[in-house]
N, C-alpha and C positions, 0 to 999 in steps of 0.2 A: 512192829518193826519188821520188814520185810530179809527176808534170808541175803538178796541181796546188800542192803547196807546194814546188816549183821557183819555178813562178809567185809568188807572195806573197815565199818569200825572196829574189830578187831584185828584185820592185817594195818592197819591204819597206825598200830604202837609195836613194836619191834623191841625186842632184847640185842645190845649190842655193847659192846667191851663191856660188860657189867651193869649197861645203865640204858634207861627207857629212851628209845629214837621215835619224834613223830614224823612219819612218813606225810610228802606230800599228797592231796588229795587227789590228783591225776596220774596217770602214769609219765612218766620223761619225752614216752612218746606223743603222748596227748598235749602236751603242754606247749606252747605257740604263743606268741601277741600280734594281732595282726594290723597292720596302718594304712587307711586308704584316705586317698587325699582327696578332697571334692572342694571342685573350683570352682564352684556356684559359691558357697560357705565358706571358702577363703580357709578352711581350716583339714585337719586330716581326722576321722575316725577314726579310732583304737578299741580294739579286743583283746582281753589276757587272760589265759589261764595259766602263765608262767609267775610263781612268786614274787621271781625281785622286779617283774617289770610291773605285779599288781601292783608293791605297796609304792614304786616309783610313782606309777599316775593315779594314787588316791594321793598322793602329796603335791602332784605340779597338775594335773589334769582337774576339768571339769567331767565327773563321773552320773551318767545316765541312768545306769543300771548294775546293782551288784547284786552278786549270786552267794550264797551263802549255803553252808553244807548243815546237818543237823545240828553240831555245835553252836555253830552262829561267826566259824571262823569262813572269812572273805575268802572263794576259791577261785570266783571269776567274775570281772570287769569290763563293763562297755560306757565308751565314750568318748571325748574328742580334746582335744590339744590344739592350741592356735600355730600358727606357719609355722613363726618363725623358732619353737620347740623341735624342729624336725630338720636335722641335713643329711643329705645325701653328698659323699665325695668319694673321691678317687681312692679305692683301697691301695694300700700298699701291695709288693707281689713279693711273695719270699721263694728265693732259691731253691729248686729240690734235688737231690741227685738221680740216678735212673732208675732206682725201685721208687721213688716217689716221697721219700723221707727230706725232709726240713734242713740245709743244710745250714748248721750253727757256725759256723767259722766266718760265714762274709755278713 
């Protein structure tokens, strides 16, 4: 085993309110799913290394390729999703006041 994933599998379990936390396998900043649409395929391409959107597209998606860490737990997914699994719309806009904070009242 190499000192790097010595490193990771040990900061990997945490002590926390009394009781064992397993830490994701990426950092918060590493972690992304990315969607690109190809119009030739009629369909979009999907990458993740974000949890909830992995175990989302092993459930709705047709999955290409999985990445698995030395456990054998799933850390990152590629692969593709038909059209009409995908919308894009108009976000809503929320009110902010002049430091830029959220204003809750409207």
């Amino acid at each position: 085993m190499s000192w790097t994933s010595y490193k990771r599998s040990i900061s990997d379990i945490m002590r926390k309110g009394g009781r064992l936390v397993k830490l994701a396998y990426y950092s918060r900043e590493e972690q992304e799913t990315l969607y690109l649409y190809d119009a030739v395929a009629g369909h979009w391409r999907v990458s993740s290394t974000y949890p909830p959107h992995i175990r989302q597209l092993l459930e709705r998606g047709q999955i290409h390729r999985k990445t698995t860490d030395d456990t054998g737990r799933i850390i990152a997914v590629e692969g593709s999703v038909d059209k009409n699994q995908v919308r894009l719309f108009k976000p809503t806009l929320k009110e902010t006041d002049e430091c830029g904070n959220i204003d809750a009242s409207k």
